[in-house]
N, C-alpha and C positions, 0 to 999 in steps of 0.2 A: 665441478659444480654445475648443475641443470640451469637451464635459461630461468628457471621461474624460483630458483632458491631464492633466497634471501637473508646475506650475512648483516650480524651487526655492524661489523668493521669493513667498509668493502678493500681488498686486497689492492697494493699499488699497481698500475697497469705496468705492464710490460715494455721496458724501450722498443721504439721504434730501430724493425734491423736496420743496418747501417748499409746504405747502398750508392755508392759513388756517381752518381748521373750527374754530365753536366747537359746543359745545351750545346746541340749543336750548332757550331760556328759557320757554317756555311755550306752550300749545295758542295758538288762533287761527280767528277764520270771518272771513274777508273780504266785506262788502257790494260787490256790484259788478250792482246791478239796471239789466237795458239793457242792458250793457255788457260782458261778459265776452266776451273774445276780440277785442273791437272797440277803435278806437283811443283812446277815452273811458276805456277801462277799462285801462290799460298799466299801474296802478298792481297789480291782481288777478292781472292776465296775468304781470308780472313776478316776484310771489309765488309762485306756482306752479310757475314755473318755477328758484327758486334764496332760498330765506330763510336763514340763520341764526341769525335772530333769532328764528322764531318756525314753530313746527310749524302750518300750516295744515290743520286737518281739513274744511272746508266753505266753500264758493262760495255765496254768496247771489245768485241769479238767474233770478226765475221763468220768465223764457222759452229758458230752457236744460236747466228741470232734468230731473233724471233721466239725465242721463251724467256721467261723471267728464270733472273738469275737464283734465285732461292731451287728452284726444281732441281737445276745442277747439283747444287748442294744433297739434297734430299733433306731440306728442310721448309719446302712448300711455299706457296707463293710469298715473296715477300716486295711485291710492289718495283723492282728495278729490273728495267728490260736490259737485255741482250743486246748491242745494236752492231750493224754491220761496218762502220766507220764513224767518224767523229760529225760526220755532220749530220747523220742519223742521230744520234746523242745527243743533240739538240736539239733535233726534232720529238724525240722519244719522251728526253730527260725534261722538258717544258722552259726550252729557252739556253741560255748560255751561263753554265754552273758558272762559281766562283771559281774554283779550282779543277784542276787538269792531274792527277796521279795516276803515274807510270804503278803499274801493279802485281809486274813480274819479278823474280828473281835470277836471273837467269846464270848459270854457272860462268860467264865470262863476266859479269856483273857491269858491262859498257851496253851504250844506245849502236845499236844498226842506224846505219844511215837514212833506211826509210824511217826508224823512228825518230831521229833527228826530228824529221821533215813534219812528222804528226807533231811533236811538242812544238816545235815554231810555228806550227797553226796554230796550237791551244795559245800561243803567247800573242801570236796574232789576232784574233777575238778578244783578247784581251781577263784571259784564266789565268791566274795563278798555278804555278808548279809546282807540285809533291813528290820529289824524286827520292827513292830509296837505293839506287845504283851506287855501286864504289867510285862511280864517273863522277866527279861533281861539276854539277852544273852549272855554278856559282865562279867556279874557276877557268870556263871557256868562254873566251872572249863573240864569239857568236851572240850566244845565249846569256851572257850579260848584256851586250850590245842591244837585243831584241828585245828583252823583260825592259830596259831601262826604259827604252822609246816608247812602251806600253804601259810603264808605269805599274807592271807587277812587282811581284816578288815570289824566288824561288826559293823552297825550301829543301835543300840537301840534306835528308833525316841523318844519314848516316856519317856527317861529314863530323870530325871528333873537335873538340877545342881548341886552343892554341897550345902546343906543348908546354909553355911555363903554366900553365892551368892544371896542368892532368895532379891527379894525386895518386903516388904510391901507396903501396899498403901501409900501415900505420898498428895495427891489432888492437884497434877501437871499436872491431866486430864483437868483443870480448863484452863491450858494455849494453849488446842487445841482448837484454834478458828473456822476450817473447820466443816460441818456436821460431825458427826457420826454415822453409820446406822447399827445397829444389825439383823442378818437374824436369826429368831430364832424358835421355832417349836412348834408342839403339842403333838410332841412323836419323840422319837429319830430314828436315819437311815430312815428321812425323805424325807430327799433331801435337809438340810438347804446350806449344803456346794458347793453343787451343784449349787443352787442358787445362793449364793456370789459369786461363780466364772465367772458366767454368769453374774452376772450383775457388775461386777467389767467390766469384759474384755467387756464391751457393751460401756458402758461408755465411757471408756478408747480408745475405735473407733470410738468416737463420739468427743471426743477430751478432755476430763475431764479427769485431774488427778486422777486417781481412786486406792486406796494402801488398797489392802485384808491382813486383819490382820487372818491368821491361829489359829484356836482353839483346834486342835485334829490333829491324826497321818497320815491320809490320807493327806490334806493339805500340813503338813509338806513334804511329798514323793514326792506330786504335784509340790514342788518348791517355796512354799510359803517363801517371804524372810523376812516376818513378822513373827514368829509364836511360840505357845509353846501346848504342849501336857497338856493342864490343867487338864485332870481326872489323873493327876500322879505327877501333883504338892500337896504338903501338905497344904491343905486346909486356914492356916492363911497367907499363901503367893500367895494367887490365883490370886484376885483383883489389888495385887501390880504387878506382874509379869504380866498380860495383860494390866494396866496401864504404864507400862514402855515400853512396846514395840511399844503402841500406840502412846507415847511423841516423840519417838524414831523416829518410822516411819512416823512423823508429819515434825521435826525438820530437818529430813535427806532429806525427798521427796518434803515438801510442796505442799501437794497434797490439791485437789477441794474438797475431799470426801474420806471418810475410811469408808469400808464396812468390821463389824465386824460376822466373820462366829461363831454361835451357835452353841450348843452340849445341846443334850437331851431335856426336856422340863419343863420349871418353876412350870407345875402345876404335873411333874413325882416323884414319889416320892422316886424311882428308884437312882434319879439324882441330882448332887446340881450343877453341873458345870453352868446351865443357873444363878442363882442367880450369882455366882461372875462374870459373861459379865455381866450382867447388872449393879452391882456395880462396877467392873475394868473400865468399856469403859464409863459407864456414858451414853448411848447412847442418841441422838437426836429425835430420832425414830427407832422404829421397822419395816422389813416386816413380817410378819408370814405368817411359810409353813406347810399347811394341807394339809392330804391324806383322802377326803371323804369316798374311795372304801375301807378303812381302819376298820373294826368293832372293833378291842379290839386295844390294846398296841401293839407294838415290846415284845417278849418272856413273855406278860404278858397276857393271853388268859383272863384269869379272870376279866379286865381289860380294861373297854371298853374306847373309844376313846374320849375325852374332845369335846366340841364342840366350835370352833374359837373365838363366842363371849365370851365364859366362859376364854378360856387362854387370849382372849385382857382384859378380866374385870382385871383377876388375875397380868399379868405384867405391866397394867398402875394403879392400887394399889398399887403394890412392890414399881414400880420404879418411877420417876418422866420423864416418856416417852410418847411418843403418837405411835400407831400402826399407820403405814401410808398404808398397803396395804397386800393383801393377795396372797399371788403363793400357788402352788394349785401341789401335786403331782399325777399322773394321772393311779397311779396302779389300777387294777382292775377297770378301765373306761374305758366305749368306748368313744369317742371324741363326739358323741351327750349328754352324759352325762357329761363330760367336763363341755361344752358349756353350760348346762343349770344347771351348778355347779358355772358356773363366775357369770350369771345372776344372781341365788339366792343369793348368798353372797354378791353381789354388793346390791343388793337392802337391803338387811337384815343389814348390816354393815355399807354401807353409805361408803366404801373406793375400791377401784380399786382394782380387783382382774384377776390374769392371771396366767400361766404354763407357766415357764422358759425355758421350752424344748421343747412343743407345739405350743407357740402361737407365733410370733412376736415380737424380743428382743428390738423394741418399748413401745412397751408398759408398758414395765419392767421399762426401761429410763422414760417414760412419769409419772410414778408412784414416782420418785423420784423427777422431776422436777415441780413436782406440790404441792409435801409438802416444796423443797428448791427452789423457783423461783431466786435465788443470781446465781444458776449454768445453767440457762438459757440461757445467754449472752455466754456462754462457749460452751453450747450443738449447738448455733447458729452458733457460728465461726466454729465447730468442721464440721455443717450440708455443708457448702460452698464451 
C-alpha cells in the first residue's frame, strides 16, 4: 500500500522483531597477547565483535597496538584500541575497567607464568576476573588469596557444576517441538559460533523467535543466556546438560527456532564435544562451516582439512539429521575466490551455501526458511 492510500480498516501493525539486548554490565579490557585476530585469540576476536555482557574498551596486545581493534577484524572502526600492556589499557581504555578477561584459547588451556603475573595486576587495581582457561582460577590458592584481599571476584566460565548437579540424558528433547538447528564444523576455531550468533540475531530482526543455545566459553562471555562450557563437562553428562538447557530455553522462551552453536568437528579426532550436540540437541538440521583457504587442521599441520561433503556424509551417518546449508569462512580468500567457492559448493552439494560475515544476512535467513517453510508466515509478518 502507498504512503498516501487510505484503508477503511487500517491493518494491525506488525510485532516488533524480537531482539535479545541486554545492558551492558560493566566496562572490560580483554588480554589477548600474540593473538588478536588470530585463531588462538577467537575468545578476543569474538568480544569485539558482539558482547552483552560487557563493554569492552581495550585489547591487550603488544604487537598490534596502536590501531583499533575492529580494523583487525575487517569490520572498521569500532571504538577499542589496541594497547601495548595493561597499563596502556588504562590509559587508552579511560581509567580502570571493572573487569580483566584473559581472551585466548590456547591449546594447553593453562596461564604462562608471565600471565600469572598480568592477572595479579588486574586483581591488584582491583578488576574483576573472566577467565575461560581449563585452569580454574577459583581453585589456586594464589589467586584466591589475591581476589579475596581485593575484594574481587573471579569468574571461571568454564568451570562445570558440582557433579550431583549434572543431568544425564533423559529424552525430554523429544517434547521440543520448534526446529533445532546445529551450526557445526570442519575443524575447530572455525567461525561456527560466529555463525550462530549471526544468524540467531538475523532472525530475530526478522521477527522469529530465535534462542542460541552456547556451547563453549566465549559464548558464555558473549552473554549467552542459554549455555554450558561442554569440553569441561565430564563426558557421561555432556548430552544431558545440553539437553536440559534446550528443554529449558524452549519451556521458558517458546521460541520459532533454537540455534545450537558447535565446538570442534565430528570427523576431528582431537574433539568429542561435536558428538554429544549432536546426541544432546537431537538436532533437526545442520549448517556446516568450512574454511576452503584452510589446508591442514587448527594446531594440526599434519593434518589436512576434511572436505564438506565427507563431514555432511559422516554427520548424517552419526546422526539421524540432514545438513541444510554451508557458510563458508573466508580466511585466506580473496572475495572473487569466495564467490566462486559459493558456486562450486552449491553445485557440488546441491544445498545453499553463503559467508555469514560477507555476504547478505538474507541469505543466511533464506537458507533456513527453505528447509522450515512452518517459519515462513513469521519471517513474512516480521518483513511488514
Amino acid at each position: 500500500m502507498s504512503a498516501n492510500a487510505v484503508a477503511p480498516v487500517p491493518a494491525p501493525a506488525a510485532p516488533p522483531p524480537i531482539v535479545y539486548e541486554r545492558k551492558r554490565a560493566a566496562t572490560a579490557v580483554v588480554y589477548c597477547e600474540g593473538n588478536f585476530g588470530e585463531i588462538d585469540g577467537k575468545t578476543a576476536n569474538g568480544l569485539v565483535r558482539h558482547s552483552e555482557l560487557y563493554d569492552i574498551v581495550a585489547i591487550i596486545d603488544s604487537g598490534k597496538a596502536g590501531v583499533d581493534a575492529g580494523t583487525i577484524l575487517d569490520e572498521g572502526i569500532k571504538g577499542i584500541p589496541i594497547c601495548r600492556d595493561l597499563d596502556a589499557s588504562l590509559r587508552l581504555g579511560g581509567g580502570v575497567p571493572a573487569y580483566f578477561i584473559y581472551g585466548m584459547a590456547p591449546a594447553s588451556g593453562m596461564l604462562s607464568a608471565d600471565e600469572r603475573d598480568v592477572v595479579l595486576s588486574a586483581i591488584g587495581l582491583g578488576m574483576n576476573i573472566v577467565n575461560g582457561l581449563h585452569e580454574f582460577l577459583t581453585d589456586d590458592p594464589e589467586f584466591v588469596a589475591a581476589s579475596s584481599a581485593r575484594g574481587v571476584h573471579i569468574r571461571d566460565v568454564r568451570k562445570p557444576r558440582e557433579k550431583q548437579e549434572l543431568r544425564t540424558f533423559s529424552g525430554r528433547i523429544a517434547e521440543v517441538t520448534c526446529p533445532r538447528i546445529a551450526v557445526l564444523g570442519t575443524d575447530c576455531a572455525i567461525g561456527k559460533r560466529t555463525t550462530a550468533t549471526i544468524l540467531t540475531q538475523s532472525l530475530q530482526q526478522r521477527g522469529v523467535n530465535a534462542v542460541m543455545i552456547g556451547t563453549g566459553q566465549t559464548g558464555l562471555m558473549q552473554g549467552a543466556r542459554y549455555g554450558v562450557a561442554l569440553d569441561a563437562v565430564p563426558s557421561q553428562f555432556c548430552a544431558g546438560e545440553l539437553e536440559a538447557l534446550i528443554v529449558e530455553a524452549f519451556e521458558r522462551e517458546r521460541p520459532d527456532v533454537i540455534i545450537i552453536e558447535g565446538q570442534g568437528a565430528l570427523g576431528h579426532p582431537a574433539y568429542s564435544t561435536t558428538s554429544f550436540i549432536l546426541r544432546g540437541s537431537c538436532p533437526d538440521a545442520v549448517v556446516l562451516q568450512h574454511a576452503p583457504g584452510r589446508s591442514h587442521r587448527c594446531d594440526f599441520d599434519q593434518m589436512a582439512m576434511p572436505t564438506p561433503a565427507s563431514e555432511i556424509k559422516l554427520i548424517e551417518t552419526f546422526a539421524d539429521t540432514k545438513v541444510i546449508g554451508i557458510t563458508i569462512n573466508h580466511e585466506n580468500m580473496t572475495d572473487d575466490e569466495l564467490s566462486a567457492a559459493i558456486v562450486r559448493y552449491e553445485d557440488e552439494l546441491g544445498v545453499p551455501v553463503t559467508d555469514a560475515l560477507n555476504r547478505p544476512p538474507e541469505v543466511l535467513v533464506a537458507m533456513v526458511s527453505a528447509a522450515f517453510p512452518e517459519l515462513r508466515a513469521t519471517l513474512a509478518r516480521g518483513a511488514q
